[in-house]
N, C-alpha and C positions, 0 to 999 in steps of 0.2 A: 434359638429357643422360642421365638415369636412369640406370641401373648400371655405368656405362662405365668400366672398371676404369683403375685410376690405372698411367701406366707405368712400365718398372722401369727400375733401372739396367743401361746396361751396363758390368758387369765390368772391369776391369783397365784402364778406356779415359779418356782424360783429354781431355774435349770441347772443344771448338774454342772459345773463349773469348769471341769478339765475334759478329757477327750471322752468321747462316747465312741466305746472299740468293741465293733460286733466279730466274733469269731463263729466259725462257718466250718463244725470239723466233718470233713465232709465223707460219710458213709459211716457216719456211730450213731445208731441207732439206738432206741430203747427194747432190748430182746427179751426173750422167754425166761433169762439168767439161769440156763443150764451148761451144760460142760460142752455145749458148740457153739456159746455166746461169748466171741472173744474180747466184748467190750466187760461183761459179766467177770470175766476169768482175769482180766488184764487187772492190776495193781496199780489203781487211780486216786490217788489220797487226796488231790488238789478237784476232781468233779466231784468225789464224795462231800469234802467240804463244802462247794457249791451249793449241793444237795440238800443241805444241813443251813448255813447260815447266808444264803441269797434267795430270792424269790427266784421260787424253780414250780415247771409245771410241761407237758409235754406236748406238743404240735401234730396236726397232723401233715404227712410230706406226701402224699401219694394221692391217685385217683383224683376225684374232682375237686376235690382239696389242690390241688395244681393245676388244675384245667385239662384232665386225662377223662377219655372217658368214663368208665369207671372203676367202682373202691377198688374193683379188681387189679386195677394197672396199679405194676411198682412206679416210685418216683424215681428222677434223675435229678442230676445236674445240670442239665439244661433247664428244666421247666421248674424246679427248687430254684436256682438262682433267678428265673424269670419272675416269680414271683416273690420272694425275698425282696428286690429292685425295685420291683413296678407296686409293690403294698395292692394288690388288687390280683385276680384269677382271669387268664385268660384261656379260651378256649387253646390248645396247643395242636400241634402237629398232628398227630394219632385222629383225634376228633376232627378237626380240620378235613384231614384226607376221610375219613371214614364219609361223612355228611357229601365231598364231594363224588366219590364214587357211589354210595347208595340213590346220589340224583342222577346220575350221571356226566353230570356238569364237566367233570376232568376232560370225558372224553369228546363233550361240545367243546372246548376252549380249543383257543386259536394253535395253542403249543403242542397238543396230541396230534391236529390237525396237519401242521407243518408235521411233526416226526413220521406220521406214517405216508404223507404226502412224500415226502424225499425218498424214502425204504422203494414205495412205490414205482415211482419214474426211475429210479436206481440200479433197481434189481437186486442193493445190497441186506441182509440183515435188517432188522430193530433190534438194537443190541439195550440189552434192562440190565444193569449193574446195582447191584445193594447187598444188603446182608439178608442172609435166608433165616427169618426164624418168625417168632410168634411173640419175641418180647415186648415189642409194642413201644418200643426206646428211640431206637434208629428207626426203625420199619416196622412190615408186619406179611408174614407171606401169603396174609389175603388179598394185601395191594396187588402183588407181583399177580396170582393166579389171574383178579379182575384183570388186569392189565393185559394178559395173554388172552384171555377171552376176549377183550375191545378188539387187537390185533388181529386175531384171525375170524370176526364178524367184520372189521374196515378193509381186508381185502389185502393184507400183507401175507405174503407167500413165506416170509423166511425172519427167525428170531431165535437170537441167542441169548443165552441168560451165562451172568456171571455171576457166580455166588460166593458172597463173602460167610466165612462160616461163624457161627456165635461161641455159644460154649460160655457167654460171663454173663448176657443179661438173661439166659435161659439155662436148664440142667447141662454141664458138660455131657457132650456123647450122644447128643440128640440129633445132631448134622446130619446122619443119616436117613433118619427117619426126615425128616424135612426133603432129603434129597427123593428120597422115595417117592414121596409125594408129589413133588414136580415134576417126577419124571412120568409117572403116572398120568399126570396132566397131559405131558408133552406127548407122551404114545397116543395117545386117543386122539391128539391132532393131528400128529405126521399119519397114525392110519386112514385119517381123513383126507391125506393128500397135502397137506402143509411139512415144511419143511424145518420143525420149531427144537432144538437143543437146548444141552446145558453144553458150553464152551468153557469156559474157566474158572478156578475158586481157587480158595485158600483161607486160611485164618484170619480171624480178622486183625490181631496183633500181629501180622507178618506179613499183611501188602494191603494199601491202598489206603487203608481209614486211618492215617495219622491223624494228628488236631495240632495247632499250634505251634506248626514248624519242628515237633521235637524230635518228626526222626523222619526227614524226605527219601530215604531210603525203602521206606516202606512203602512210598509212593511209586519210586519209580519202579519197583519188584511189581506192584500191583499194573505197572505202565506195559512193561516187556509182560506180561503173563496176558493181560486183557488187549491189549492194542497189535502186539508183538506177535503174539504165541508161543513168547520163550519161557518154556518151565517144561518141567516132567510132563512125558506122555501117558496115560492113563485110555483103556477104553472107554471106560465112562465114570463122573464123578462118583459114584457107589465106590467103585473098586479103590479109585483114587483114595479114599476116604480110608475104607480100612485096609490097605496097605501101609499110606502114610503113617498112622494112629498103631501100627503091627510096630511099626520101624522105629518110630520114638519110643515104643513102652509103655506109654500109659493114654490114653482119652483125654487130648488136648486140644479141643476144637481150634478156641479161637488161635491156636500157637502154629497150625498146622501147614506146613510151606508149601508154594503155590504148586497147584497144578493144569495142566491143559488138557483138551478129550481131545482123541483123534477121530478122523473120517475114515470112510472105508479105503483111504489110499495110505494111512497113516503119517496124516499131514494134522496140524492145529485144525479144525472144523469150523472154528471163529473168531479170528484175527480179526480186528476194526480195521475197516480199509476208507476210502475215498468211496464218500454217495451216504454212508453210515448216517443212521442216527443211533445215539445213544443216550438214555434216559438213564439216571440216577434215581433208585427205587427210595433211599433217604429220605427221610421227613425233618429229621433231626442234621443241622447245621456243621459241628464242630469236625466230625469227623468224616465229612463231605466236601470242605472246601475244598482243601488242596488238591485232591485228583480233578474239582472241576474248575481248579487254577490251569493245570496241567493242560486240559481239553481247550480253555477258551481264550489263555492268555494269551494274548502278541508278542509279547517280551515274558522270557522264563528262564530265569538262571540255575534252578535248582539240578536240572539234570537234562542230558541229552534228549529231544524227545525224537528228533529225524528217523528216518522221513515221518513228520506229524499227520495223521489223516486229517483231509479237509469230510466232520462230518457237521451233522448239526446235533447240538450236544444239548442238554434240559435237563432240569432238578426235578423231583418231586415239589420241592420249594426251593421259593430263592433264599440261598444259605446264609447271605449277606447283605442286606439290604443298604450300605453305604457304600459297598465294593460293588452292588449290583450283579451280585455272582450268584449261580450263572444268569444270564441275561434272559434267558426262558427258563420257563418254568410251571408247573402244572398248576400248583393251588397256592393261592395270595397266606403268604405267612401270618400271622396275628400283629396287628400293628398294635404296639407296644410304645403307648405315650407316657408323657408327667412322671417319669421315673422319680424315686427318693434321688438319685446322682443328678438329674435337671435341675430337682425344686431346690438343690442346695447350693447349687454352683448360682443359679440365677439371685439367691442369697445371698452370696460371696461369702460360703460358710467354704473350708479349706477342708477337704478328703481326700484321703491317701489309698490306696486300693493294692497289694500286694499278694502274690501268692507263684507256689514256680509254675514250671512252664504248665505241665498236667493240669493245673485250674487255674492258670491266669486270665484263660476268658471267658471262666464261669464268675469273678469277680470285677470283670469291667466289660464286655463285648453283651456277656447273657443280660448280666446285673443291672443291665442301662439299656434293655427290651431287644436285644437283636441288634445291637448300633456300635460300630467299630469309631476309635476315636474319643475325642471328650467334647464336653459340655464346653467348658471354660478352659485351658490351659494356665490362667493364672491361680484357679484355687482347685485343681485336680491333678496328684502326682500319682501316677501307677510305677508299680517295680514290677518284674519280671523275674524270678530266680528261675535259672535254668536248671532242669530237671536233668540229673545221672539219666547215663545211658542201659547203667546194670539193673539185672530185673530187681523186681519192686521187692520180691519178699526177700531178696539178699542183703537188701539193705534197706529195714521199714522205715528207717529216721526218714529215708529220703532229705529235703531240704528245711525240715521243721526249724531248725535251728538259726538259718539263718532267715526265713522270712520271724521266726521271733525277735533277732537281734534288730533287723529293720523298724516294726515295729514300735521295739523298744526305742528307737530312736526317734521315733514320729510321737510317740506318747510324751519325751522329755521336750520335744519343739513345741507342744501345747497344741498339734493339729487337733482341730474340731471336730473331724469324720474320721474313723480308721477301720476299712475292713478287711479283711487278710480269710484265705481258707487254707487248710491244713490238707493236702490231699491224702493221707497216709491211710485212714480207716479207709478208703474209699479204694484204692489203687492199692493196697495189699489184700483188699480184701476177695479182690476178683482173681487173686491169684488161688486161691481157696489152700492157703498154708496158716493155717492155727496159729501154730505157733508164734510164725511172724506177721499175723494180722493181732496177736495178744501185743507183740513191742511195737508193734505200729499205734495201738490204743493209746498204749504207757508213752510212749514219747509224745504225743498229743498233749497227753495228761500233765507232762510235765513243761511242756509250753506255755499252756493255761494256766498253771501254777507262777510262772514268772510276770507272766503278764496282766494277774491278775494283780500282782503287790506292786506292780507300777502305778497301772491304773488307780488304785486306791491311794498310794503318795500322791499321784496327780489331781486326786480328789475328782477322780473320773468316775465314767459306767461301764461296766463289762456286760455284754452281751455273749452268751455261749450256746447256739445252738447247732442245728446241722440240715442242709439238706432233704437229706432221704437217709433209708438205713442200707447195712451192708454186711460190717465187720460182723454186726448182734447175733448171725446167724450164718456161719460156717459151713454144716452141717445140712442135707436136702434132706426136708421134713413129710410129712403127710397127715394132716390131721394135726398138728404143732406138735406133733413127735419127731421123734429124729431116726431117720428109715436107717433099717439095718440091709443085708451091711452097710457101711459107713459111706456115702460118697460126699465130694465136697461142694460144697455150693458155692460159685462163684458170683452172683447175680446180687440186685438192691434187694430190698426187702421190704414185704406192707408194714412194719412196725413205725411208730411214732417216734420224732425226735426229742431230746434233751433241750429245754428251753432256761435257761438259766438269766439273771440278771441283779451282777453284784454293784451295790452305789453304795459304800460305807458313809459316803457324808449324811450325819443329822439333819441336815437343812433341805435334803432331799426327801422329799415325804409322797412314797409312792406304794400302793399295796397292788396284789394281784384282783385283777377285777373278778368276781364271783359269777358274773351275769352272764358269761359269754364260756359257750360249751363246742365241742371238737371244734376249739379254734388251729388254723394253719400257718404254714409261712408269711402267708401277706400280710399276716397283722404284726409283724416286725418293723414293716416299715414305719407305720403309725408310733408304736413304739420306740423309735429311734428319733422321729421328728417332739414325739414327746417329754422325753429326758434333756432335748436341746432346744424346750418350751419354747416349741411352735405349734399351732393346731392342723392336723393332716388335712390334706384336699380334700377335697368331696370326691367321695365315688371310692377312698382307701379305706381297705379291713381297717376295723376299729383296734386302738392300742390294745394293747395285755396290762396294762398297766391304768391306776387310778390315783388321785391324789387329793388329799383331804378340802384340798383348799380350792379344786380346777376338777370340771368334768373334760376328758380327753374326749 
């Protein structure tokens, strides 16, 4: 942790005595409160209360309020937990790659350099893997287009694109139109005399993008589809597209199982072979690693990868800066210091960190700036609740219950830090099913409800806020109406979140500060080091919180 200065007191202020337990319910947002606002329609008697008898006031989660370009870009998970963690705004992914490709710097760096240098002497492909779309989460399909344009101005003859399809952080049913696009791109070079495809896709919840070990299966479908060329033969990703979409029955991008384009001999067109390189179009971390475990590991247990291509493989960024994965990579990630998880461990203040598999490393990997691992092992305990395999909206509880019950247990041991997120608004909500994004609300709501009457016996602090939004809005709007006919929105949303913070002890004397307007996530941190009267670092969003007797 090197010289990371020890915190002070603050001043005059008499801290909240038992645990300080921030909850993170992640994708409830604050909506429009109409009949496609399922946090609005959901039956929440315990955040109503909140509402009513704790200091409550709302965040903003999105745009440069996260370090997103702009107001325009929704928040995630990644860059909400970045800043939640880190009490402070970093520039993120999105802006990061935008600033390097408008200089062009991407394509000076040493990694573009090797990639099209090997393609080159090779003869093989530049093969570009990412997700096709415009959400601006994972990716963004202006990367991928610059990127084919650097390509065939550096003198590579041949480039395959693999497309992972969206469909949750963008309109369902829009895949095609993105396909169009690219391919459009892609004629106007092959009639130029380049030899540039789309070679394979599929949904993105059905190969390639797992996160957090929860289902390697997905990885290795996306392994055999992009490496292999084993999947469905298609003439080209269009047809692929709506045939597959004809065959399920309804407009399911990201669900949509793999497929391959043929050549004109009716062979895969773009198998990764030996000489390869292959770029990961990803900006975004979680759902990148593993297939670029898969590419660079030496040791790999999770699935057969033989015979493995020797190619030379690079991220967008590096996905993991402790694992050093992958070891190239295009644009240096946000280095992300002095986390709230540093300044307390180097305190020897005791934090507990829980959530199942779907956000357990938006509560310790994101939460602690991009760093796998801990601070301290003797005063940092993480859980892990592993996440069902059945889809999310057949069962919204998913595992609320038992990261509550843990919880509850860390709040009776008297730990100091407890943060736990609740994935349910967030992961039902991209299922775009109402109904069960309304019980995925309620059972949040009633987790909160338990855990707040602990807290308060413990003569604790509850902290309840979220993220980014999700569930708040169901329904694809235009104009904040809600388009007819009805289609479902599975994506975040620009609404602000729910900031709640109940301290029933009298001796606690804290109001909401009046002076500070469209405040965001980073000023939670402040807030948390406040209630467990220490004064925040220099350079942290200022608390949301005041007290009679102590300026925060």
């Amino acid at each position: 942790m090197g010289q990371l200065p020890e915190l002070k007191r603050l001043p005059g202020f008499r801290p909240v005595q038992g645990p300080v337990v921030l909850v993170v319910m992640d994708g409830i947002g604050v909506g429009p409160g109409d009949e496609g606002d399922a946090v609005h329609l959901a039956r929440t008697p315990h955040l109503d209360l909140l509402g009513v008898q704790s200091l409550s006031t709302t965040l903003r989660a999105h745009g440069r309020s996260v370090g997103l370009p702009s107001d325009k870009d929704m928040g995630n998970s990644e860059v909400g937990h970045n800043a939640l963690g880190a009490g402070r705004v970093f520039s993120q992914g999105a802006t990061r790659v935008n600033q390097a490709i408008q200089t062009r710097e991407i394509f000076r760096g040493k990694t573009w350099e090797q990639a099209t240098k090997t393609v080159r002497e090779s003869g093989e492909p530049l093969h570009l893997l990412g997700l096709l779309s415009d959400g601006n989460v994972h990716s963004h399909i202006d990367h991928l287009h610059a990127m084919i344009d650097a390509a065939d101005q550096g003198g590579v003859d041949a480039l395959r694109a693999h497309v992972l399809l969206d469909g949750r952080d963008v309109q369902d049913g829009t895949s095609i139109g993105f396909i169009q696009e690219l391919e459009k791109h892609l004629k106007k070079l092959r009639d130029a005399g380049r030899d540039y495809r789309i070679a394979s896709g599929g949904g993105r919840m059905a190969l390639t993008m797992d996160r957090y070990g929860a289902d390697w299966a997905m990885v290795q479908r996306g392994w055999e589809t992009h490496v292999r060329g084993n999947a469905r033969l298609f003439e080209d990703a269009e047809q692929a597209v709506r045939i597959l979409r004809s065959e399920m029955g309804s407009p399911s991008d990201q669900f949509l199982p793999p497929f391959v384009v043929a050549n004109d001999r009716g062979q895969p067109c773009g198998p990764i072979r030996d000489g390869a390189a292959v770029i990961n179009l990803n900006f975004r971390g979680d759902r990148a690693i593993e297939i670029s475990q898969a590419f660079s590991d030496d040791v790999f247990a999770h699935f057969d990868r033989s015979p493995r291509p020797h190619v030379y493989y690079a991220g967008m960024m590096q996905y993991d800066g402790d694992l050093k994965l992958p070891q190239h990579y295009l644009v240096e990630p946000p280095e992300i210091d002095r986390t709230l998880g540093e300044y307390l461990a180097r305190q020897k203040i005791e934090q507990f960190a829980c959530s199942e598999t779907q956000k357990f490393g938006h509560v310790t990997y994101f939460w602690n700036g991009n760093r796998s691992g801990k601070f301290d092992e003797k005063f940092e305990r993480y859980l892990e609740i592993p996440s069902d395999s059945t889809p999310f909206d057949e069962h919204p509880e998913m595992k609320a219950h038992e990261i509550t019950e843990a919880t509850l247990a860390e709040i009776g041991k008297g730990t100091r830090h407890i943060r736990i997120n609740y994935a349910n608004g967030d992961m039902v909500g991209h299922t775009g099913n109402l109904a069960a994004a309304i019980r995925a609300v309620e059972t949040v709501d009633q987790s909160v409800g338990r855990l707040r009457a602990a807290v308060q016996k413990a003569k604790g602090a509850l902290i309840v806020t979220a993220d980014h939004g999700n569930a708040d809005e169901m329904w694809m709007r235009k104009g904040g109406k809600i388009l007819e006919p009805r289609a479902a929105k599975t994506s975040h949303t620009l609404n602000p979140v729910p900031f709640y913070m109940d301290a029933q002890d009298p001796d606690v004397r804290v109001a909401l500060r009046s002076d500070l307007k469209d405040m965001g996530l980073a000023s939670v941190a402040s807030t948390v080091l406040h209630l467990l009267g220490y004064v925040p670092p220099e350079g942290y969003e200022p608390s949301l919180l005041t007290s009679p007797l102590a300026s925060p």
